[in-house]
Every structure is written in C-alpha cells, then in structure tokens.
Backbone atoms as SQL, in Angstrom:
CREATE TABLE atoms (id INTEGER PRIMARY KEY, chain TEXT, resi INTEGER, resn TEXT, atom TEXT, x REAL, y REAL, z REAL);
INSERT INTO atoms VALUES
  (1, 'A', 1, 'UNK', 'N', 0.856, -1.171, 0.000),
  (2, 'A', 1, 'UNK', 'CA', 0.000, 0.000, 0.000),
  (3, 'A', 1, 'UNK', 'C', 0.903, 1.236, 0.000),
  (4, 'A', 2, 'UNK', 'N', 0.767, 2.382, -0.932),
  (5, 'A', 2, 'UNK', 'CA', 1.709, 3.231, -0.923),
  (6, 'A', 2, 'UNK', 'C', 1.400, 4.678, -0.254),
  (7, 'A', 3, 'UNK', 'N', 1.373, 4.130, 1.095),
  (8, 'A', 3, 'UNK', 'CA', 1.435, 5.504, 2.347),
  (9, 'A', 3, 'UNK', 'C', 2.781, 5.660, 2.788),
  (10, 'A', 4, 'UNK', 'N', 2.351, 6.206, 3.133),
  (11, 'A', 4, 'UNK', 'CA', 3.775, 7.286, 4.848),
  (12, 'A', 4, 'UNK', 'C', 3.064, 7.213, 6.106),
  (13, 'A', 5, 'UNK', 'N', 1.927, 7.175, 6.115),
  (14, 'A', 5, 'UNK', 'CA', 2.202, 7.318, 7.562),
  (15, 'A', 5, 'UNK', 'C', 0.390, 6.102, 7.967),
  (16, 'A', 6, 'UNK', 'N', 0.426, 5.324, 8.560),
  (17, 'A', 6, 'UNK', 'CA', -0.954, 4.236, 8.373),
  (18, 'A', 6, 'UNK', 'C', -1.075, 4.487, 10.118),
  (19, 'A', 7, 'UNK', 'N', -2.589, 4.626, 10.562),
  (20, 'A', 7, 'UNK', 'CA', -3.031, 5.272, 11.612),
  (21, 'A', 7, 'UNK', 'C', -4.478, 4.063, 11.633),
  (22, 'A', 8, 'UNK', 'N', -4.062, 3.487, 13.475),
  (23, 'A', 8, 'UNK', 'CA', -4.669, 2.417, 13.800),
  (24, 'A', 8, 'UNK', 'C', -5.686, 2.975, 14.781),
  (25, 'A', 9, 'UNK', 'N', -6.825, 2.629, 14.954),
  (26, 'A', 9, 'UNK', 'CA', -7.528, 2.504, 16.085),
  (27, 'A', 9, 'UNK', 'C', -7.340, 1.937, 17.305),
  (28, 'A', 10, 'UNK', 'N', -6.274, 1.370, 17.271),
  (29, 'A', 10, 'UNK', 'CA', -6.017, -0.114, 18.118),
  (30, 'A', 10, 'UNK', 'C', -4.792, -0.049, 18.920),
  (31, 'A', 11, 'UNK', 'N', -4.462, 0.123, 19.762),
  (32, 'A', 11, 'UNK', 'CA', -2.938, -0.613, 20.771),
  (33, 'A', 11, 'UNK', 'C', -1.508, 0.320, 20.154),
  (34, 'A', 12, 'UNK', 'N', -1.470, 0.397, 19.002),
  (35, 'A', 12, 'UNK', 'CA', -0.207, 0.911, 18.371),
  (36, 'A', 12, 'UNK', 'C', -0.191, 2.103, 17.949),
  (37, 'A', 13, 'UNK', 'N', -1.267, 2.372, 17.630),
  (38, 'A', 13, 'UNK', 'CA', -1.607, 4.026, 16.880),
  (39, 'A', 13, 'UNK', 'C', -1.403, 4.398, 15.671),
  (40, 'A', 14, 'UNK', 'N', -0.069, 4.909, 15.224),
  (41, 'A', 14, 'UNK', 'CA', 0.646, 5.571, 14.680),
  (42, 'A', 14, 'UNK', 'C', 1.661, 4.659, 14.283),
  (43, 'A', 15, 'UNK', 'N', 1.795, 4.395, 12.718),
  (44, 'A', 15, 'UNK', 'CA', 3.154, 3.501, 11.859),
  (45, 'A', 15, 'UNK', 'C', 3.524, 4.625, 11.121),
  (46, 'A', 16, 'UNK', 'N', 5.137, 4.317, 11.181),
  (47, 'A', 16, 'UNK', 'CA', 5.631, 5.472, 9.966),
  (48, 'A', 16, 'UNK', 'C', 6.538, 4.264, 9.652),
  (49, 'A', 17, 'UNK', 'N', 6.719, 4.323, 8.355),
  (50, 'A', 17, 'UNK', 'CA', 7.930, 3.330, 7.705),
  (51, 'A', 17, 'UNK', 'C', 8.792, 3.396, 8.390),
  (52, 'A', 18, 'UNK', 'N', 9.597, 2.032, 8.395),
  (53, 'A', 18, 'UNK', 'CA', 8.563, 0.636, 7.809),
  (54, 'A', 18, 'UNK', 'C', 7.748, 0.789, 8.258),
  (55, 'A', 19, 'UNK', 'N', 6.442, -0.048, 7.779),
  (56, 'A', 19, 'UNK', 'CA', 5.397, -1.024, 9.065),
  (57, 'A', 19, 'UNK', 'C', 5.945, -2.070, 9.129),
  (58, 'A', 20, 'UNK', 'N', 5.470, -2.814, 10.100),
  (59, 'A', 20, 'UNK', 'CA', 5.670, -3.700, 10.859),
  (60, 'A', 20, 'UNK', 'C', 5.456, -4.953, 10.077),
  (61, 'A', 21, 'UNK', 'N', 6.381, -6.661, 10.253),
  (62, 'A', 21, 'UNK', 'CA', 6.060, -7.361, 8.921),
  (63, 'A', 21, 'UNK', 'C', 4.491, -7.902, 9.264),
  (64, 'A', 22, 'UNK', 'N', 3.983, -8.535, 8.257),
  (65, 'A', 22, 'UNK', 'CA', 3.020, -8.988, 8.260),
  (66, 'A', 22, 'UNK', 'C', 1.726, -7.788, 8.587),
  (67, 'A', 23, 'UNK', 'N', 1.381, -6.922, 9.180),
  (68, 'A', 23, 'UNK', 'CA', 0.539, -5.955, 10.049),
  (69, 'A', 23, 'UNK', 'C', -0.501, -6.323, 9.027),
  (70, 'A', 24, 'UNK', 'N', -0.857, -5.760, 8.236),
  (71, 'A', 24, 'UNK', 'CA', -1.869, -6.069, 7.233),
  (72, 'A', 24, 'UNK', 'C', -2.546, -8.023, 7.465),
  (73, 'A', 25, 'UNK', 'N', -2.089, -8.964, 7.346),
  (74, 'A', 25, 'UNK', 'CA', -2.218, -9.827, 7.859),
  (75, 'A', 25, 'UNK', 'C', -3.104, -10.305, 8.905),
  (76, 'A', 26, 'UNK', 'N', -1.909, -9.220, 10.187),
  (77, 'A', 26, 'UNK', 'CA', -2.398, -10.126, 11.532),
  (78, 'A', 26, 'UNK', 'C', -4.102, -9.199, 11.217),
  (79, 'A', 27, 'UNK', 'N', -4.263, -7.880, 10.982),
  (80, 'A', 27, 'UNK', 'CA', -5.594, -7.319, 10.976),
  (81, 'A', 27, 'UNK', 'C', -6.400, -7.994, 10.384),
  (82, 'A', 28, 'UNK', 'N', -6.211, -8.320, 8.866),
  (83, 'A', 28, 'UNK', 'CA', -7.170, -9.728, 8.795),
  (84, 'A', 28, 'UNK', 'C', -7.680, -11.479, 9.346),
  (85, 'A', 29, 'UNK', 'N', -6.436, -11.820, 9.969),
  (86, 'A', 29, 'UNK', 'CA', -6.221, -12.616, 10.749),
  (87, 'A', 29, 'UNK', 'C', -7.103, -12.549, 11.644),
  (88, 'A', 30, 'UNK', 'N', -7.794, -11.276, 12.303),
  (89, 'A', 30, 'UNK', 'CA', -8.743, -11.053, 13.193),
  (90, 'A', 30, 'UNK', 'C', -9.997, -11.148, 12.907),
  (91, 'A', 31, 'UNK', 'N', -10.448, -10.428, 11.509),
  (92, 'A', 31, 'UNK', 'CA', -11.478, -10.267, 10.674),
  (93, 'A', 31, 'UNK', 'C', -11.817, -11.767, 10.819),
  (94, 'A', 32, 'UNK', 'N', -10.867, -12.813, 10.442),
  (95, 'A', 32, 'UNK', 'CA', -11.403, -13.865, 9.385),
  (96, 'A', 32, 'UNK', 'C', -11.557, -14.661, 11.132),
  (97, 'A', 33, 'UNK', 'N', -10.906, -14.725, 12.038),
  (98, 'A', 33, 'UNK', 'CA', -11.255, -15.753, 12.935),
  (99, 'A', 33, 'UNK', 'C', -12.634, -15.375, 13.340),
  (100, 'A', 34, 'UNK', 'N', -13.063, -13.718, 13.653),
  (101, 'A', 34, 'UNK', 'CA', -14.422, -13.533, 14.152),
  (102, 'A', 34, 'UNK', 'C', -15.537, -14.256, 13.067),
  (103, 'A', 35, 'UNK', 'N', -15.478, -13.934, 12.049),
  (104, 'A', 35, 'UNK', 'CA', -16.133, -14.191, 11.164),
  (105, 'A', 35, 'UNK', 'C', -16.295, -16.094, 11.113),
  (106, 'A', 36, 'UNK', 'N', -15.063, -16.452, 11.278),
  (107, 'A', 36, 'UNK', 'CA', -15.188, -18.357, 11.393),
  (108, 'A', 36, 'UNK', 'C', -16.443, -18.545, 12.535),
  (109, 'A', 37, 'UNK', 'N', -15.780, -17.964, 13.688),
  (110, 'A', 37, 'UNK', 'CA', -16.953, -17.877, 15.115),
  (111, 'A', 37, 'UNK', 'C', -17.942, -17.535, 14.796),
  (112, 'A', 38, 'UNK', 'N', -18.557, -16.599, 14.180),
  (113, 'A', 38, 'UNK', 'CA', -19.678, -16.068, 13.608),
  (114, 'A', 38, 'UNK', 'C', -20.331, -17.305, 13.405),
  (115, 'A', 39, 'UNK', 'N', -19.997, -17.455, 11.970),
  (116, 'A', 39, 'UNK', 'CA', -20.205, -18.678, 11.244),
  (117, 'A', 39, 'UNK', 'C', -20.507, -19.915, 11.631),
  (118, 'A', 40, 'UNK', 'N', -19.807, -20.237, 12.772),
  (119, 'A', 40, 'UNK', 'CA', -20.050, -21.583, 13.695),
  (120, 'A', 40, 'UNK', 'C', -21.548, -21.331, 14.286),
  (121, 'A', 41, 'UNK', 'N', -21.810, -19.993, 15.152),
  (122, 'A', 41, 'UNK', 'CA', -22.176, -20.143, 15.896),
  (123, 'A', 41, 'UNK', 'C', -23.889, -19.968, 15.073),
  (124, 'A', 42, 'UNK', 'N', -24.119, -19.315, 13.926),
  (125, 'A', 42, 'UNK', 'CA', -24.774, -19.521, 13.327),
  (126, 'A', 42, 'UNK', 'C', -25.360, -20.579, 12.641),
  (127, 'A', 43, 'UNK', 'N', -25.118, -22.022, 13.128),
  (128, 'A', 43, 'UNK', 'CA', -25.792, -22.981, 12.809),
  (129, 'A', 43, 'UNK', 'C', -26.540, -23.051, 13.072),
  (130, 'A', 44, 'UNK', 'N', -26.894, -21.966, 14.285),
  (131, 'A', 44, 'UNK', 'CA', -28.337, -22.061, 15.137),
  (132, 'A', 44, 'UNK', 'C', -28.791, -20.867, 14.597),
  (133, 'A', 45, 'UNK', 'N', -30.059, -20.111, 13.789),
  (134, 'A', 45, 'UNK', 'CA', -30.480, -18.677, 14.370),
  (135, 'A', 45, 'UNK', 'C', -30.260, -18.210, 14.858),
  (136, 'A', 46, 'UNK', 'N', -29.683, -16.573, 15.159),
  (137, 'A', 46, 'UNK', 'CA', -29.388, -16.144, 16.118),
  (138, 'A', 46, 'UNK', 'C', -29.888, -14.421, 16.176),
  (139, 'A', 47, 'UNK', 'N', -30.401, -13.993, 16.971),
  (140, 'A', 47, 'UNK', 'CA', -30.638, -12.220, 16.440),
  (141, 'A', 47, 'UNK', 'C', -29.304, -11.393, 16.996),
  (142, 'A', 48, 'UNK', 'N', -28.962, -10.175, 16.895),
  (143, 'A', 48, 'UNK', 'CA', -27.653, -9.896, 16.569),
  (144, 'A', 48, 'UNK', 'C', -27.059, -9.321, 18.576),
  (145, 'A', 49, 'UNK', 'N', -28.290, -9.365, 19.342),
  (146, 'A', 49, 'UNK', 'CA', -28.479, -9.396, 20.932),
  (147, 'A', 49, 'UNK', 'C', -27.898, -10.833, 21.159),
  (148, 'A', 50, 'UNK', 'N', -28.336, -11.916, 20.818),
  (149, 'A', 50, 'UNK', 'CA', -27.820, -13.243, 20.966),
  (150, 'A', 50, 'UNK', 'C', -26.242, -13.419, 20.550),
  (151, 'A', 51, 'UNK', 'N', -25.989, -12.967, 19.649),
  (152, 'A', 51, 'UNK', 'CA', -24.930, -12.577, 18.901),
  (153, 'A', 51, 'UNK', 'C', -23.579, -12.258, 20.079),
  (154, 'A', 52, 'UNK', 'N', -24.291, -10.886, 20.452),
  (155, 'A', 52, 'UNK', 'CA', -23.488, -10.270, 21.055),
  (156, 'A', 52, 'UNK', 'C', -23.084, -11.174, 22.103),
  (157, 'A', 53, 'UNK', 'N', -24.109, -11.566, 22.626),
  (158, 'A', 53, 'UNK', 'CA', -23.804, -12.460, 24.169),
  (159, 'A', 53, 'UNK', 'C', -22.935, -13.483, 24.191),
  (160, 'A', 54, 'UNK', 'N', -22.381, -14.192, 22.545),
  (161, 'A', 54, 'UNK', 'CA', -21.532, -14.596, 22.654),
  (162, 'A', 54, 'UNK', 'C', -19.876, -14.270, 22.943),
  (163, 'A', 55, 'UNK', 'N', -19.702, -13.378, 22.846),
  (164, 'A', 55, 'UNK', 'CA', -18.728, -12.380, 23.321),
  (165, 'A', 55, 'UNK', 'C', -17.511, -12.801, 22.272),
  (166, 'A', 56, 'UNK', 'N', -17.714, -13.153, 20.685),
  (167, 'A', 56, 'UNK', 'CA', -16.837, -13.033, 20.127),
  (168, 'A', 56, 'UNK', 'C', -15.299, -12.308, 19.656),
  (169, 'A', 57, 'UNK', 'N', -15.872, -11.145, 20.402),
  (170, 'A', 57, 'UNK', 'CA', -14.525, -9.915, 20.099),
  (171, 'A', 57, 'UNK', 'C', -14.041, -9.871, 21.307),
  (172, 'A', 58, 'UNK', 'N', -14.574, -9.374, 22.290),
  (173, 'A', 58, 'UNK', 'CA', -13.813, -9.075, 23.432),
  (174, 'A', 58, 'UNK', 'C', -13.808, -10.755, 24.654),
  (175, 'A', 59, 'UNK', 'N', -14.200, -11.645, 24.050),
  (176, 'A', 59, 'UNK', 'CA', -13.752, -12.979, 24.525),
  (177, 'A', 59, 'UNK', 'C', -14.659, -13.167, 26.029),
  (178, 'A', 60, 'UNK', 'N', -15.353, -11.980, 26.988),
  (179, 'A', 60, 'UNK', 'CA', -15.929, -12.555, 28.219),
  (180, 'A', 60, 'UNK', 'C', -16.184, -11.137, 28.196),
  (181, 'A', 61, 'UNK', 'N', -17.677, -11.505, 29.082),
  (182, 'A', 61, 'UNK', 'CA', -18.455, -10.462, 29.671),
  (183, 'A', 61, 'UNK', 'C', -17.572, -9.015, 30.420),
  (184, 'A', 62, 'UNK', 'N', -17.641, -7.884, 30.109),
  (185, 'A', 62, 'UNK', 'CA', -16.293, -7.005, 31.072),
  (186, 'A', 62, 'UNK', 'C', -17.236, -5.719, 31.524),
  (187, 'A', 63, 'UNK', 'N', -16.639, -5.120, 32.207),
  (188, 'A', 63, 'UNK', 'CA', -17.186, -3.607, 32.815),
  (189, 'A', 63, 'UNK', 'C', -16.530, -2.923, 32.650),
  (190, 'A', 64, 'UNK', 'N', -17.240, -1.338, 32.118),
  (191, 'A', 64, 'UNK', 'CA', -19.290, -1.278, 32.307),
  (192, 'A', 64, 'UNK', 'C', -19.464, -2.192, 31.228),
  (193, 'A', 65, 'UNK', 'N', -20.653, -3.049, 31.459),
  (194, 'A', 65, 'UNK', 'CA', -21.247, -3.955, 30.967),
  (195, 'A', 65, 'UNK', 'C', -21.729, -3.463, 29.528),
  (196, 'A', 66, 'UNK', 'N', -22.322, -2.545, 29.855),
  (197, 'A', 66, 'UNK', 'CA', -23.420, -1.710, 29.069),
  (198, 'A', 66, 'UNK', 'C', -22.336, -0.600, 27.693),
  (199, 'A', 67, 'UNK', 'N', -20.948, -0.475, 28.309),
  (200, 'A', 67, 'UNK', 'CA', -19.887, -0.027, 27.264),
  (201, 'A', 67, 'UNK', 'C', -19.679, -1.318, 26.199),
  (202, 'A', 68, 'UNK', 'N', -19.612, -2.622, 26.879),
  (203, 'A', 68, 'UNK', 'CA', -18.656, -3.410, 26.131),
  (204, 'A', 68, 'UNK', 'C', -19.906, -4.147, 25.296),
  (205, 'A', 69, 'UNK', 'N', -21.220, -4.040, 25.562),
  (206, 'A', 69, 'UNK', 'CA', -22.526, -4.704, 25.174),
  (207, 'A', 69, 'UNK', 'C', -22.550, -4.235, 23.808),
  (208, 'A', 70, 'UNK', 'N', -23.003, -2.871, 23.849),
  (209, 'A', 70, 'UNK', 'CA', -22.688, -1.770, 22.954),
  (210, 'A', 70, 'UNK', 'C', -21.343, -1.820, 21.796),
  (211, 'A', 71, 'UNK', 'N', -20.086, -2.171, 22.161),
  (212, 'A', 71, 'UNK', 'CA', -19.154, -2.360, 21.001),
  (213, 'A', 71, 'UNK', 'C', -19.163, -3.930, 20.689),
  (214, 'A', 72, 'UNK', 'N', -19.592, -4.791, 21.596),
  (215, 'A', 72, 'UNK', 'CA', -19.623, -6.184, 21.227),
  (216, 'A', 72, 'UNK', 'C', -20.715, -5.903, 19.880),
  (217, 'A', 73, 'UNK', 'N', -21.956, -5.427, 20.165),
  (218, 'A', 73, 'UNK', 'CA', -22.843, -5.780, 18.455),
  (219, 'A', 73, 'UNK', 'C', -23.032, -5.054, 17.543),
  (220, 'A', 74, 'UNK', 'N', -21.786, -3.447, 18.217),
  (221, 'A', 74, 'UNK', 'CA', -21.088, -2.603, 16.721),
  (222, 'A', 74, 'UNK', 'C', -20.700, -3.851, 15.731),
  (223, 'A', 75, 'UNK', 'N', -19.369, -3.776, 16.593),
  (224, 'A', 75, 'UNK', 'CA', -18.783, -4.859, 15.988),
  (225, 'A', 75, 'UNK', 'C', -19.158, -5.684, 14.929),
  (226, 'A', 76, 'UNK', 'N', -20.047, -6.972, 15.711),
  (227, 'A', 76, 'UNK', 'CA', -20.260, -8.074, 15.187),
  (228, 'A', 76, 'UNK', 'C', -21.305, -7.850, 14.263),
  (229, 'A', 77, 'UNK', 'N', -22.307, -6.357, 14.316),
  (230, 'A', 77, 'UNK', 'CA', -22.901, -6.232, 13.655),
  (231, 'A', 77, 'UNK', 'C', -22.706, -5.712, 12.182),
  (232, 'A', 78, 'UNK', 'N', -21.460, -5.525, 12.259),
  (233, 'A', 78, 'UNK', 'CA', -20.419, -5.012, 10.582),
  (234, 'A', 78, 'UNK', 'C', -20.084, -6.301, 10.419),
  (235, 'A', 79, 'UNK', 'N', -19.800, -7.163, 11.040),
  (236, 'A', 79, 'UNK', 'CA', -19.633, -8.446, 10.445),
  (237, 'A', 79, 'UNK', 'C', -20.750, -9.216, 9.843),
  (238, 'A', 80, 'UNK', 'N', -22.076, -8.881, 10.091),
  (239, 'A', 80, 'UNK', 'CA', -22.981, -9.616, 9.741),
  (240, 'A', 80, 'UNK', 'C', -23.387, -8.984, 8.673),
  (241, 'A', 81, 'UNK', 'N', -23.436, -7.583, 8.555),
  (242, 'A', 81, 'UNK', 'CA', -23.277, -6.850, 7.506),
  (243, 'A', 81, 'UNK', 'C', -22.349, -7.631, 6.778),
  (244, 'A', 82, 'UNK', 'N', -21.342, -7.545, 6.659),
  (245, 'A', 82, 'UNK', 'CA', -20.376, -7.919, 6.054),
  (246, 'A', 82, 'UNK', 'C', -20.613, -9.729, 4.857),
  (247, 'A', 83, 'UNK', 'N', -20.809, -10.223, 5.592),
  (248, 'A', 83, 'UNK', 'CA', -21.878, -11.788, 5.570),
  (249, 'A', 83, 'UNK', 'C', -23.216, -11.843, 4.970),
  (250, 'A', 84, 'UNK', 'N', -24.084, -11.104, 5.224),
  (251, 'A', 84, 'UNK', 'CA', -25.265, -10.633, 4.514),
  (252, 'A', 84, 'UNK', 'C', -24.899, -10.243, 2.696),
  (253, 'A', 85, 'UNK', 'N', -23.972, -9.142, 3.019),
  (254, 'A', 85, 'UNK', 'CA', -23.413, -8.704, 1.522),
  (255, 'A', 85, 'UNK', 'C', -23.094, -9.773, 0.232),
  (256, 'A', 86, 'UNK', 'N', -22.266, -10.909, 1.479),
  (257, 'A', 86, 'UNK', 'CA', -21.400, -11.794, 0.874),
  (258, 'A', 86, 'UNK', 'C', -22.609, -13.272, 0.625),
  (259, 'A', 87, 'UNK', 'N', -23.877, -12.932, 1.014),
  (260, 'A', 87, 'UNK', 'CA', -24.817, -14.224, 0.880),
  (261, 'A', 87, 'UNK', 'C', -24.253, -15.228, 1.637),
  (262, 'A', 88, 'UNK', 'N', -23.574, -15.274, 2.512),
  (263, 'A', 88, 'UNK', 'CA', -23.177, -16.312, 3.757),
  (264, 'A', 88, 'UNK', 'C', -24.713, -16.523, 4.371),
  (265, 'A', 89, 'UNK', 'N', -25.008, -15.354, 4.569),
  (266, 'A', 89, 'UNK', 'CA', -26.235, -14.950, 5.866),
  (267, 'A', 89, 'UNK', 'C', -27.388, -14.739, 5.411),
  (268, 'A', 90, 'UNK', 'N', -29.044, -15.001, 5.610),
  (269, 'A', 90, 'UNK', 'CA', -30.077, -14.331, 5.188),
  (270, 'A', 90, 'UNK', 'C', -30.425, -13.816, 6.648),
  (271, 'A', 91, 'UNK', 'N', -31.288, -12.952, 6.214),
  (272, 'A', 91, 'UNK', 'CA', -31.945, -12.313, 7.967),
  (273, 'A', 91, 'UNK', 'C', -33.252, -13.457, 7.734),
  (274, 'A', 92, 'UNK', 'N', -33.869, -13.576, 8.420),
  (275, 'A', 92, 'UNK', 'CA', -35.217, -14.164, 9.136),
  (276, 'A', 92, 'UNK', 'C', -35.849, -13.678, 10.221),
  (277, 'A', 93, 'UNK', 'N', -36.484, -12.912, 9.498),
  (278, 'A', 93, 'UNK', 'CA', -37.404, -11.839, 10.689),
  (279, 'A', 93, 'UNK', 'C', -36.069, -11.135, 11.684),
  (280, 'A', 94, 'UNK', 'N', -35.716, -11.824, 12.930),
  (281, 'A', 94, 'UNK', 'CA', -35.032, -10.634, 13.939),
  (282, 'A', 94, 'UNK', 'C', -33.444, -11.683, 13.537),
  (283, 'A', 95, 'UNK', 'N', -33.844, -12.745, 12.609),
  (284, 'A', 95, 'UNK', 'CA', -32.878, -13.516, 13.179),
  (285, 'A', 95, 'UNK', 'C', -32.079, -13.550, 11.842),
  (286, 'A', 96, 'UNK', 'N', -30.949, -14.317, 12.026),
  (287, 'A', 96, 'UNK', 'CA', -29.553, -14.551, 10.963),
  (288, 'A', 96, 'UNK', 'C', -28.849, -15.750, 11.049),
  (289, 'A', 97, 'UNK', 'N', -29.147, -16.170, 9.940),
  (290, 'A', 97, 'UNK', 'CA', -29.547, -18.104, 9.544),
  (291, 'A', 97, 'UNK', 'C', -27.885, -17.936, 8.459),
  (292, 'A', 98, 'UNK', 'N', -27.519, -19.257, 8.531),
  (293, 'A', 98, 'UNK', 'CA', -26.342, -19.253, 7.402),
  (294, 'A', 98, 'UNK', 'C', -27.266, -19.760, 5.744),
  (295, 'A', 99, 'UNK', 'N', -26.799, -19.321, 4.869),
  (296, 'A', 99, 'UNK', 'CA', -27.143, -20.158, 3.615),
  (297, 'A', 99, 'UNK', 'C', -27.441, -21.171, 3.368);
C-alpha cells in the first residue's frame, strides 16, 4: 500500500515506515477468525443481541457492561453486515440463519 504514515484505532496508533512485517495480515487474521466464530455459531439462528452475548470480540463479559454490550454488536454487527453482503447470511425476521 503506498502511504507514509498508516493510523490504527487499536494498541499501536501511529506507523511510519517501515510497518511492521506482516501488520496487514495479523488485521485480517482477526477479521477472518471472528467471522469463522460467527459462522459456527450460526448454525443455530441467532438475532444480533444473541450474537453479542456470545462475546466473540472481546472474549468474556467485562465492565461497564453496558460499554462493552454496545461495542460487542457494533462490531459483530459489521460483520454480519459484512456476511449478509457476501450471501453467507439471510436475515429471518429478527434472526440470521447461514445459507
């Protein structure tokens, strides 16, 4: 990718050449494991509240509850977006069935 300067949301912040090897990678590396979990856990119906409660991103329930509730089905909810787009997913009424 031909930048100077690549700006993270995440732990590191700020890359100025080099970046770091692989970086591009491990960020998808993340994408694609949530998305496997997703995927699993969608054998069952699930609405995107159920979703959340699995605690795919942040791995266990944390405090404030009500902060991490809130970015748990941002999150997972761009992923289902994401899945929907890609015909992985249909909605069903509240719920989200695999193909």
């Amino acid at each position: 990718m031909p930048v100077r300067v690549l700006l993270t949301g995440h732990e590191k912040g700020i890359f100025e050449e080099p970046f770091p090897e692989n970086l591009w990678q491990k960020y998808e590396d993340v994408i694609r494991i949530r998305e496997e979990r997703l995927i699993d856990a969608l054998k069952e119906p699930l609405t995107l509240d159920e979703i959340a409660r699995l605690w795919i991103v942040y791995g266990r329930s944390r405090e404030p509850k009500e902060f991490f509730v809130f970015g748990e089905k941002a999150i997972m909810g761009k992923h289902v977006e994401r899945l929907l787009r890609a015909a992985v997913v249909i909605r069903s009424g509240d719920r989200y069935v695999l193909t």
